[in-house]
mmCIF file of the N, C-alpha and C atoms, coordinates in Angstrom:
data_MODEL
# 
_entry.id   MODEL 
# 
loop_
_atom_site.group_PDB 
_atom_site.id 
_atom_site.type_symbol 
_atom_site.label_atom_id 
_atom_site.label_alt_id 
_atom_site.label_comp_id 
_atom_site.label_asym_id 
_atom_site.label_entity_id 
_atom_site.label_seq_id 
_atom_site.pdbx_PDB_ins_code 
_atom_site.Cartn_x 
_atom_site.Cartn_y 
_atom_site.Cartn_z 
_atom_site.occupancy 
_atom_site.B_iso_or_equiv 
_atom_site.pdbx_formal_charge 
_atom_site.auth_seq_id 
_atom_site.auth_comp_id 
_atom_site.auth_asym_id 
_atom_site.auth_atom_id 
_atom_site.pdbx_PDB_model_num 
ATOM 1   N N  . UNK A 1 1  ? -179.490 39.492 43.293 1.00 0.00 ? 1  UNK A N  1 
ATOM 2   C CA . UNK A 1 1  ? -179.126 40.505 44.249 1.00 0.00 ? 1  UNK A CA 1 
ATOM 3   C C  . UNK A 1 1  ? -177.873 40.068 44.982 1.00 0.00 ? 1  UNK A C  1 
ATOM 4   N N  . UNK A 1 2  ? -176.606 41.421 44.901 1.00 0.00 ? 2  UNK A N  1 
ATOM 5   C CA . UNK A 1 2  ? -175.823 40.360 45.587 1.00 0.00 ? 2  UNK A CA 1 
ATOM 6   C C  . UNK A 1 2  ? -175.681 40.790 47.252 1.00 0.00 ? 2  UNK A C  1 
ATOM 7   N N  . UNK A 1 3  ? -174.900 40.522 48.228 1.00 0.00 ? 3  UNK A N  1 
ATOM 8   C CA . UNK A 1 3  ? -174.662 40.333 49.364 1.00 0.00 ? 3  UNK A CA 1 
ATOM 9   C C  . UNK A 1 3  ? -173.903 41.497 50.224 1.00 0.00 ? 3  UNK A C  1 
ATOM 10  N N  . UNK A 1 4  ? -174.557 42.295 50.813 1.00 0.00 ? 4  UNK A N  1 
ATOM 11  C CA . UNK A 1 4  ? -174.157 43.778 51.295 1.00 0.00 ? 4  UNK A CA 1 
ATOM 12  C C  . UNK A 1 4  ? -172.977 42.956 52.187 1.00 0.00 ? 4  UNK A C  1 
ATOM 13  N N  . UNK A 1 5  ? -172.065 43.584 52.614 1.00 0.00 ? 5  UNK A N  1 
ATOM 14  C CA . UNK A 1 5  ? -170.742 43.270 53.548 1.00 0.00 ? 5  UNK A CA 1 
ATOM 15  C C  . UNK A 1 5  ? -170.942 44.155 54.187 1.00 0.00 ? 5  UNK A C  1 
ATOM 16  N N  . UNK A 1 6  ? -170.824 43.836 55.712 1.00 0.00 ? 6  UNK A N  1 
ATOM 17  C CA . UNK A 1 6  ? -170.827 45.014 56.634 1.00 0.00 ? 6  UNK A CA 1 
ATOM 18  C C  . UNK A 1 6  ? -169.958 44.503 57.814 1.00 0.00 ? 6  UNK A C  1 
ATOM 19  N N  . UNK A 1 7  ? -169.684 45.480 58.605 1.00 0.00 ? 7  UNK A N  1 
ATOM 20  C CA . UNK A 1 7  ? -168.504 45.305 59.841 1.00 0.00 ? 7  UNK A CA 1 
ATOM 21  C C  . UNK A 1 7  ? -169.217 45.643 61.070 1.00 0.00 ? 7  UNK A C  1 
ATOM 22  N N  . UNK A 1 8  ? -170.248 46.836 61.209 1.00 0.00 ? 8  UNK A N  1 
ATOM 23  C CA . UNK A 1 8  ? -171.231 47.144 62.244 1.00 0.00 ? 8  UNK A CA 1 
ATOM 24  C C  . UNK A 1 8  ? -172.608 47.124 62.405 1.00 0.00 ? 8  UNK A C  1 
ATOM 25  N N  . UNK A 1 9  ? -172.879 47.209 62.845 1.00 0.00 ? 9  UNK A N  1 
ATOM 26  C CA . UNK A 1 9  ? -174.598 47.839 63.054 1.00 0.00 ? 9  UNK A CA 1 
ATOM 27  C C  . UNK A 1 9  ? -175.048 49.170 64.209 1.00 0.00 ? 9  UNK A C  1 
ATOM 28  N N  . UNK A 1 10 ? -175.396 49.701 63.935 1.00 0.00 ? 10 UNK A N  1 
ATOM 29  C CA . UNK A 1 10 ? -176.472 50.753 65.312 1.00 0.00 ? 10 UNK A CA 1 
ATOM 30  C C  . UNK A 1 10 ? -178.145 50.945 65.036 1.00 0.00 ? 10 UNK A C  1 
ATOM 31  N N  . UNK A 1 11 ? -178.044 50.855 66.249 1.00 0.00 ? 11 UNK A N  1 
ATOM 32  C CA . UNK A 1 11 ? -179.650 50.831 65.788 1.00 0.00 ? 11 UNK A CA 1 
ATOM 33  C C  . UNK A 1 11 ? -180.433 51.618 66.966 1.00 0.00 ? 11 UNK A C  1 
ATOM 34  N N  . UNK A 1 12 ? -181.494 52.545 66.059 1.00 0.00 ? 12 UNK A N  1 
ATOM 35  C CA . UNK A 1 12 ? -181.934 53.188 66.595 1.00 0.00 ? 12 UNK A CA 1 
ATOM 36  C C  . UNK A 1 12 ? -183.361 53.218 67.019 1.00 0.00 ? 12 UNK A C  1 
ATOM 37  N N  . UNK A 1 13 ? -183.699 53.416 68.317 1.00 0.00 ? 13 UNK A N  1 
ATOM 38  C CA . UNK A 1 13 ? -185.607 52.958 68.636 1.00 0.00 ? 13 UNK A CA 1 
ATOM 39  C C  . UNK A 1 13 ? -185.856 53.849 69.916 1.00 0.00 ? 13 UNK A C  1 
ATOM 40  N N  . UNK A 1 14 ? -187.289 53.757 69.424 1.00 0.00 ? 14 UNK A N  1 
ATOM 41  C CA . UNK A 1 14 ? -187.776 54.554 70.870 1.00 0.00 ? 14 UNK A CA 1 
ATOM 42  C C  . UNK A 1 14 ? -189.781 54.464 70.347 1.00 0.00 ? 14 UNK A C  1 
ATOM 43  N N  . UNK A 1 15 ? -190.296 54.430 71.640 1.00 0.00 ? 15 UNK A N  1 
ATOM 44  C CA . UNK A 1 15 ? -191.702 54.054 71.655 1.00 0.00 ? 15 UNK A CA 1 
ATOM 45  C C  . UNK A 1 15 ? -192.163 55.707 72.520 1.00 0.00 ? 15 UNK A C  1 
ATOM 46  N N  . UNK A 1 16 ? -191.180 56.775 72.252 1.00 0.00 ? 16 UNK A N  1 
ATOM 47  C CA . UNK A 1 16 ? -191.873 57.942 72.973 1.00 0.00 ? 16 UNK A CA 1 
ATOM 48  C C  . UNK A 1 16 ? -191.746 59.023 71.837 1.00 0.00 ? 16 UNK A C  1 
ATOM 49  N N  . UNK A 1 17 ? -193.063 59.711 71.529 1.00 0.00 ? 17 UNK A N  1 
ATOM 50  C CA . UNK A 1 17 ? -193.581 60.616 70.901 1.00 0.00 ? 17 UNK A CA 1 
ATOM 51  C C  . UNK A 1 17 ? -192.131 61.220 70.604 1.00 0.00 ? 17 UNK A C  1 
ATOM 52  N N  . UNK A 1 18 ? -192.020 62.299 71.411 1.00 0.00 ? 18 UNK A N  1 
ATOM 53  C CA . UNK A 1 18 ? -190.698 63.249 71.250 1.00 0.00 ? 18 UNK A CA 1 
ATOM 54  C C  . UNK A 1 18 ? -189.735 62.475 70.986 1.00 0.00 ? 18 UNK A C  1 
ATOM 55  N N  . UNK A 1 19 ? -188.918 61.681 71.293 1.00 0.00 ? 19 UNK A N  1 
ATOM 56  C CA . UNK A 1 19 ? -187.993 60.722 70.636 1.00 0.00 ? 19 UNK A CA 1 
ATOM 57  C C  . UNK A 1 19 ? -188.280 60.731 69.416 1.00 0.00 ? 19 UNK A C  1 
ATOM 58  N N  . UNK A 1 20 ? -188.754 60.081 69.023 1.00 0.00 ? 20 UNK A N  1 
ATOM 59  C CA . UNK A 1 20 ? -189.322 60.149 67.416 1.00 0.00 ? 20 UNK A CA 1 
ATOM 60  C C  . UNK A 1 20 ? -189.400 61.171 66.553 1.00 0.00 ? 20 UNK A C  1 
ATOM 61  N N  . UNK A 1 21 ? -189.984 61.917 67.076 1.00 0.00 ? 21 UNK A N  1 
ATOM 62  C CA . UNK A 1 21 ? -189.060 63.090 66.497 1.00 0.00 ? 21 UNK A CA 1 
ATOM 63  C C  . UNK A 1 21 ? -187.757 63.928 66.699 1.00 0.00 ? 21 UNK A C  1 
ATOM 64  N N  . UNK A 1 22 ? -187.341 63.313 67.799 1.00 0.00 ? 22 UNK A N  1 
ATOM 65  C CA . UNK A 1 22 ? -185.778 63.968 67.364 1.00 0.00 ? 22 UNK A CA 1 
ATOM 66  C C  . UNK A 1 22 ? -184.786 62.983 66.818 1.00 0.00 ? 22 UNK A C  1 
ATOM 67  N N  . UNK A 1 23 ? -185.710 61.561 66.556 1.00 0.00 ? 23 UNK A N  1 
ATOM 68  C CA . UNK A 1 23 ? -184.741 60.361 65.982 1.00 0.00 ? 23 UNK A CA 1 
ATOM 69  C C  . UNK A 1 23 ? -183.748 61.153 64.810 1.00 0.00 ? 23 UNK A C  1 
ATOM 70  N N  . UNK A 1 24 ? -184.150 61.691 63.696 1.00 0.00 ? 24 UNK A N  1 
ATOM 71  C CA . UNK A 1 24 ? -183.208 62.051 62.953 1.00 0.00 ? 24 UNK A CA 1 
ATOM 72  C C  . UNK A 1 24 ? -182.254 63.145 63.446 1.00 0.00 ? 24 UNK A C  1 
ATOM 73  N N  . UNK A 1 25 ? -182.351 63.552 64.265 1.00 0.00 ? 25 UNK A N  1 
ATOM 74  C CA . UNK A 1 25 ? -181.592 64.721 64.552 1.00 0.00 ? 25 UNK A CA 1 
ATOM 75  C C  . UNK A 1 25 ? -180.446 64.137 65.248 1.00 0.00 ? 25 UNK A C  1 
ATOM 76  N N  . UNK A 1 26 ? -180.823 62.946 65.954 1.00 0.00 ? 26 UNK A N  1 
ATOM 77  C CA . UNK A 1 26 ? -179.493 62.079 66.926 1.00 0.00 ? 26 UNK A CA 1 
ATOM 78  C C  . UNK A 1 26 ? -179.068 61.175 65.452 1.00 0.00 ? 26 UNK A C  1 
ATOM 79  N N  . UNK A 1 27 ? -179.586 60.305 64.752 1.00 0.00 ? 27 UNK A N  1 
ATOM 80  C CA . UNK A 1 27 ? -178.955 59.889 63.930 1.00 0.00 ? 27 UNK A CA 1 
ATOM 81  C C  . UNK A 1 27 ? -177.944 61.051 62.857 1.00 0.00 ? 27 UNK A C  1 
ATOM 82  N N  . UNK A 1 28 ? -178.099 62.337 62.527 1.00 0.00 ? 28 UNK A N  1 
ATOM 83  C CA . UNK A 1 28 ? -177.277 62.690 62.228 1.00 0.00 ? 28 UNK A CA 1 
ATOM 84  C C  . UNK A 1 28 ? -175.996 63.172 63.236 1.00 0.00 ? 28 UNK A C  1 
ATOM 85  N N  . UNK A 1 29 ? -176.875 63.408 64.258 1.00 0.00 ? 29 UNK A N  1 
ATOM 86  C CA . UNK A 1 29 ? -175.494 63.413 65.257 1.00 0.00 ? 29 UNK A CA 1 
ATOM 87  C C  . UNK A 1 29 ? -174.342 62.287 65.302 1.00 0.00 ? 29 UNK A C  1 
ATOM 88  N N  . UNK A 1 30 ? -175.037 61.217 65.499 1.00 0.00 ? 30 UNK A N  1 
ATOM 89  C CA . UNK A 1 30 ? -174.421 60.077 65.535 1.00 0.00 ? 30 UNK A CA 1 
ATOM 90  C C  . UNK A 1 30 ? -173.091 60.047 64.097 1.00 0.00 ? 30 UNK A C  1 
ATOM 91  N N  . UNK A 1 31 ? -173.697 60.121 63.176 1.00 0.00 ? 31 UNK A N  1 
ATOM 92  C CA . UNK A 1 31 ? -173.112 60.076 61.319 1.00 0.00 ? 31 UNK A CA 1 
ATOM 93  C C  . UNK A 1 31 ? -171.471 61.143 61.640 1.00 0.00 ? 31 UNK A C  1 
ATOM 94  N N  . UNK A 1 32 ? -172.631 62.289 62.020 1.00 0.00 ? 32 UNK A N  1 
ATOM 95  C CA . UNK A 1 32 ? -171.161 63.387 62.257 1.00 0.00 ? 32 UNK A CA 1 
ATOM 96  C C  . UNK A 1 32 ? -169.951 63.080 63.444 1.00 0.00 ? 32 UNK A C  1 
ATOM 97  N N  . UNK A 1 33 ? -170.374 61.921 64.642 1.00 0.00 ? 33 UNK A N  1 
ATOM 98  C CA . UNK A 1 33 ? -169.303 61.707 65.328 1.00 0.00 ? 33 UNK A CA 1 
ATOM 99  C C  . UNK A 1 33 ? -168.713 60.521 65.001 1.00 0.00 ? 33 UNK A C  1 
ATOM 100 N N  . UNK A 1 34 ? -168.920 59.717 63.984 1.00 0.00 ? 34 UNK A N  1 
ATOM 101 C CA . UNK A 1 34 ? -168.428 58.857 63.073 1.00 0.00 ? 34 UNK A CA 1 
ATOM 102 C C  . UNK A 1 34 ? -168.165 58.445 61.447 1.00 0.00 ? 34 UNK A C  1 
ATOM 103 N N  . UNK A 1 35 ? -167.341 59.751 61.407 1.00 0.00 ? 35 UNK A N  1 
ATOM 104 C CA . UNK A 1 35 ? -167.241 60.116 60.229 1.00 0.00 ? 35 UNK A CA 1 
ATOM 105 C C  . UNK A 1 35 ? -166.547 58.605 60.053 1.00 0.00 ? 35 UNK A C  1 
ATOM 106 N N  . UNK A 1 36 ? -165.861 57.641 60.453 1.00 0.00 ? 36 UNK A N  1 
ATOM 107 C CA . UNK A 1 36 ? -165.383 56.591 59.519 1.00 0.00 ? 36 UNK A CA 1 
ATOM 108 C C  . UNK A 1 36 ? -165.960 55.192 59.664 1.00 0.00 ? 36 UNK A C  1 
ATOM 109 N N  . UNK A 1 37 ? -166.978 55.785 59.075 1.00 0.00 ? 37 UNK A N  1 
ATOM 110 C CA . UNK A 1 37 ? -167.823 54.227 58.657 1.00 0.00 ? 37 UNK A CA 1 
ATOM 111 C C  . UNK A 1 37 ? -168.964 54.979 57.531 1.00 0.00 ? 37 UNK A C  1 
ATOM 112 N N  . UNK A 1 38 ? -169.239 54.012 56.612 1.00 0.00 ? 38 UNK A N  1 
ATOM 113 C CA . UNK A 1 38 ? -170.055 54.625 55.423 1.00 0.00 ? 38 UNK A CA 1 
ATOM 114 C C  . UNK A 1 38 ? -171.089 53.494 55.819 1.00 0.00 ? 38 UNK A C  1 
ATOM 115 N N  . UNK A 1 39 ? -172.238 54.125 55.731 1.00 0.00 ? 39 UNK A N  1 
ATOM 116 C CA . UNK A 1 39 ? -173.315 53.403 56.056 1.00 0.00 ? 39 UNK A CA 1 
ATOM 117 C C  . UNK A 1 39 ? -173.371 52.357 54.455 1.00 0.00 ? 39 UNK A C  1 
ATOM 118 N N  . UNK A 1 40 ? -173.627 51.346 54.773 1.00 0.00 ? 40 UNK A N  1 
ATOM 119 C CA . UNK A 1 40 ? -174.120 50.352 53.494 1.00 0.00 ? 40 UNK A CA 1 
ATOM 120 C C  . UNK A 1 40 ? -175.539 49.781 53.402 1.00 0.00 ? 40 UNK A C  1 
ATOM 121 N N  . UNK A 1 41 ? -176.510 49.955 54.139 1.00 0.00 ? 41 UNK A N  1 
ATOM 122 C CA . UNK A 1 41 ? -177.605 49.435 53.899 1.00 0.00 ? 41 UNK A CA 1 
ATOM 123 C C  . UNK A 1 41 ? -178.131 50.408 55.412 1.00 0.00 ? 41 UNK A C  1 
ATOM 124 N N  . UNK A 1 42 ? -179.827 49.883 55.325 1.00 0.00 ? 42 UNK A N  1 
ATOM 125 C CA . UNK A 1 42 ? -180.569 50.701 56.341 1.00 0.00 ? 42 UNK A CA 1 
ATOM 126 C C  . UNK A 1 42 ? -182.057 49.985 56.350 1.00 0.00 ? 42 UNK A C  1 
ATOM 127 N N  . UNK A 1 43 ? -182.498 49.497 57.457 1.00 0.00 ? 43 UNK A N  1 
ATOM 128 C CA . UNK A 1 43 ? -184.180 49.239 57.637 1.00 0.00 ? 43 UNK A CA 1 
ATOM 129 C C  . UNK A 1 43 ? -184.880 49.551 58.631 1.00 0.00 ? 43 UNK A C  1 
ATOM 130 N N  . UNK A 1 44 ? -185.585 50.584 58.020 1.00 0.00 ? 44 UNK A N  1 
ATOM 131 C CA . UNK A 1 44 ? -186.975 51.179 58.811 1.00 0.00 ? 44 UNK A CA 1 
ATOM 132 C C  . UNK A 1 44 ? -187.908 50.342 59.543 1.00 0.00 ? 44 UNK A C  1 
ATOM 133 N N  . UNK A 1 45 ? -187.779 50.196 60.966 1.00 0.00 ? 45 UNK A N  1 
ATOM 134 C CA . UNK A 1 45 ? -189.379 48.996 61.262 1.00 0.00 ? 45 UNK A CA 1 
ATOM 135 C C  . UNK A 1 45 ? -190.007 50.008 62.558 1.00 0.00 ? 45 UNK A C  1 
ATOM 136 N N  . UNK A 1 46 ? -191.307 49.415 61.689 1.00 0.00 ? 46 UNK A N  1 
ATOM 137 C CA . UNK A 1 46 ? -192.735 50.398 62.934 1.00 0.00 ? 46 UNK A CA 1 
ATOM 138 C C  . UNK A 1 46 ? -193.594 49.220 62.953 1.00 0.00 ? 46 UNK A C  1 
ATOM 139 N N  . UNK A 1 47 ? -193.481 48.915 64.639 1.00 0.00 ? 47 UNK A N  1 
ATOM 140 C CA . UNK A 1 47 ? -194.437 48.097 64.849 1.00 0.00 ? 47 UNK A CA 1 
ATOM 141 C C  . UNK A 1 47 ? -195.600 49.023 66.243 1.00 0.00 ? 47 UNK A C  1 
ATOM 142 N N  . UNK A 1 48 ? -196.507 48.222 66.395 1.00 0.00 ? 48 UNK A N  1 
ATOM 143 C CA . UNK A 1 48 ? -197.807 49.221 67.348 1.00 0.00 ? 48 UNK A CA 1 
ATOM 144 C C  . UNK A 1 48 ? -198.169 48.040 68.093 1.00 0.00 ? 48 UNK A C  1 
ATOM 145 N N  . UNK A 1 49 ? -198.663 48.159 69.467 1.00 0.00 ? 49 UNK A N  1 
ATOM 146 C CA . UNK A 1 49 ? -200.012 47.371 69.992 1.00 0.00 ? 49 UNK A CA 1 
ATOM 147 C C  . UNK A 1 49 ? -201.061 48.387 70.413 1.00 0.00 ? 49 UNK A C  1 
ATOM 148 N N  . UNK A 1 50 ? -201.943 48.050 71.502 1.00 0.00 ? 50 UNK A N  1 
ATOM 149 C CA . UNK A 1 50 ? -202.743 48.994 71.441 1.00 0.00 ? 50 UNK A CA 1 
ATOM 150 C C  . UNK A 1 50 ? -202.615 50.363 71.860 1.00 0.00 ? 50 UNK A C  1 
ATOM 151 N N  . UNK A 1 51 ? -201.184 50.607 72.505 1.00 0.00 ? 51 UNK A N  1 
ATOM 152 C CA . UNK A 1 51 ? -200.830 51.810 73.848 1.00 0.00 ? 51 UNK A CA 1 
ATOM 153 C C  . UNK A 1 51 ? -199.790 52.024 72.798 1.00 0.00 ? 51 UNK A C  1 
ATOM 154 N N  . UNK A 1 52 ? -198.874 51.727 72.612 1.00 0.00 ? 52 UNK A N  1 
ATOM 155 C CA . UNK A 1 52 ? -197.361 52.150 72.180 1.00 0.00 ? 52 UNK A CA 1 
ATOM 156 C C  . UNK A 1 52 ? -197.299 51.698 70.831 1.00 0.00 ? 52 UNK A C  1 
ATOM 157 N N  . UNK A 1 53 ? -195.906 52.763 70.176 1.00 0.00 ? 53 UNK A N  1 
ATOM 158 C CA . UNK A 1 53 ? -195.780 52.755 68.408 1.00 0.00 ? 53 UNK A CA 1 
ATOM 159 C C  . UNK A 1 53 ? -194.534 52.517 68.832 1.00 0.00 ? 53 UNK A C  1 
ATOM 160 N N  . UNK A 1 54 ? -193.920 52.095 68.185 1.00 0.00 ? 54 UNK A N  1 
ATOM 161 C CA . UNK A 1 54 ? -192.481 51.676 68.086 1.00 0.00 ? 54 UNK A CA 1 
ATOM 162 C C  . UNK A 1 54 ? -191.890 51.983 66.686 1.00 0.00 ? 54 UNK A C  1 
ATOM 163 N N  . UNK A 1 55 ? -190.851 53.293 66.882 1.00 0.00 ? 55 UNK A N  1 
ATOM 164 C CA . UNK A 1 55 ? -189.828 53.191 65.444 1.00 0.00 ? 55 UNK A CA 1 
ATOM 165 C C  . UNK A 1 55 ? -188.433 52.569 65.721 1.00 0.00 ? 55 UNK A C  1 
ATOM 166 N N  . UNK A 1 56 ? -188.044 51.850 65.032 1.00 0.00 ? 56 UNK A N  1 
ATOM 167 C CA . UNK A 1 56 ? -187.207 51.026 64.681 1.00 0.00 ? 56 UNK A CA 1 
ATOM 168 C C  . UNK A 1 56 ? -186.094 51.567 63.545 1.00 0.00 ? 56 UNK A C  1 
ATOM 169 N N  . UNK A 1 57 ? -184.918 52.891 63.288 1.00 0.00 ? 57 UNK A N  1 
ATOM 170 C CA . UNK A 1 57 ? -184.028 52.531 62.457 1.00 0.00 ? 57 UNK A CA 1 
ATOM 171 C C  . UNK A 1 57 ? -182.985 51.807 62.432 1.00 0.00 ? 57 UNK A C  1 
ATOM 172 N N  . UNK A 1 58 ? -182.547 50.845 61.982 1.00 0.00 ? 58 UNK A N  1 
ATOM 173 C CA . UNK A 1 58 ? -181.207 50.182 61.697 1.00 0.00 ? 58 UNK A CA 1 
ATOM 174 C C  . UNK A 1 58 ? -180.162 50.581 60.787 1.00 0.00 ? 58 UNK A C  1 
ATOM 175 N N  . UNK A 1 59 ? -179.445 51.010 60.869 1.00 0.00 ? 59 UNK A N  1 
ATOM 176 C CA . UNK A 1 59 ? -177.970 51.123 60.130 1.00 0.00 ? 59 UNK A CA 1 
ATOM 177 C C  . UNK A 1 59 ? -176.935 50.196 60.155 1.00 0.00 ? 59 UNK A C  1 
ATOM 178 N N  . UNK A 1 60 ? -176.619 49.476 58.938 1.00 0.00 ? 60 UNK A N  1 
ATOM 179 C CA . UNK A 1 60 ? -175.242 48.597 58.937 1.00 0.00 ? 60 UNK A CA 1 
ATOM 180 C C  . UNK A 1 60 ? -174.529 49.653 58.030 1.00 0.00 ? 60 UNK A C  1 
ATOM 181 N N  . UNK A 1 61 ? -173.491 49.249 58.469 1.00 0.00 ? 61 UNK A N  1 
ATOM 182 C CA . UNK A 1 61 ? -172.247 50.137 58.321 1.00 0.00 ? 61 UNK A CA 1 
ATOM 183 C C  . UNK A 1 61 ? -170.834 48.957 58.408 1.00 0.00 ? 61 UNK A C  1 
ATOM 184 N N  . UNK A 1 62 ? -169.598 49.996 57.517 1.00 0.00 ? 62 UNK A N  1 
ATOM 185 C CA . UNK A 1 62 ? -168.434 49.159 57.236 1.00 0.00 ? 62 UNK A CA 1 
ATOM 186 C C  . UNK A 1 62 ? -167.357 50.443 57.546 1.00 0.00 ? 62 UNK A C  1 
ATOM 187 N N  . UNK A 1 63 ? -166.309 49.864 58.546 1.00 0.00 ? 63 UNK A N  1 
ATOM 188 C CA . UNK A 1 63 ? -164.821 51.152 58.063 1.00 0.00 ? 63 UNK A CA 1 
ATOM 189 C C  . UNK A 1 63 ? -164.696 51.320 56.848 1.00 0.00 ? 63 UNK A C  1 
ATOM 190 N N  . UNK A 1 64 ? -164.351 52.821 57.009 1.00 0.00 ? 64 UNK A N  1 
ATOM 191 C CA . UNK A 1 64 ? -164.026 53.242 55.977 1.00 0.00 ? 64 UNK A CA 1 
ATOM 192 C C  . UNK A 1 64 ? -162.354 52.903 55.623 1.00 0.00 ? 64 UNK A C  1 
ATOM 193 N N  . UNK A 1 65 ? -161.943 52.317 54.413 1.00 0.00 ? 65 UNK A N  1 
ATOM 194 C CA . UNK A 1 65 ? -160.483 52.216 54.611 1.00 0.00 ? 65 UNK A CA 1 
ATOM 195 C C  . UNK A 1 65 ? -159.566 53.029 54.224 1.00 0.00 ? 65 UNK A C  1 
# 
C-alpha cells in the first residue's frame, strides 16, 4: 500500500442528535466553499459512552495545482 500525500486536514464532529444529521449537509457546504483542494483520503470514527455518541468525519485533503 503506498503513502497518501496530503497538505490539510478538516475534521468534522459533533455528539448532538441534529448535528449529525446535518453533518453531511455542512460537509458539502464546506467541499463547495473550497473548491481547491481534492480530498485524498477520509475516516469515519463513532465512538459512545453511556449518555453521548460521537461522529467523527475526517478529511485529508491536498491543493489543487
Amino acid at each position: 500500500m503506498g503513502v497518501i500525500s496530503f497538505t490539510g486536514v478538516k475534521v468534522f464532529s459533533t455528539t448532538l442528535a441534529r448535528d449529525r444529521e446535518n453533518m453531511g449537509e455542512n460537509i458539502t457546504k464546506w467541499l463547495k466553499e473550497n473548491t481547491n483542494v481534492d480530498v485524498v483520503d477520509k475516516v469515519v470514527t463513532q465512538s459512545s459512552d453511556k449518555e453521548f455518541h460521537c461522529l467523527t468525519i475526517t478529511l485529508f485533503y491536498r491543493f489543487k495545482t
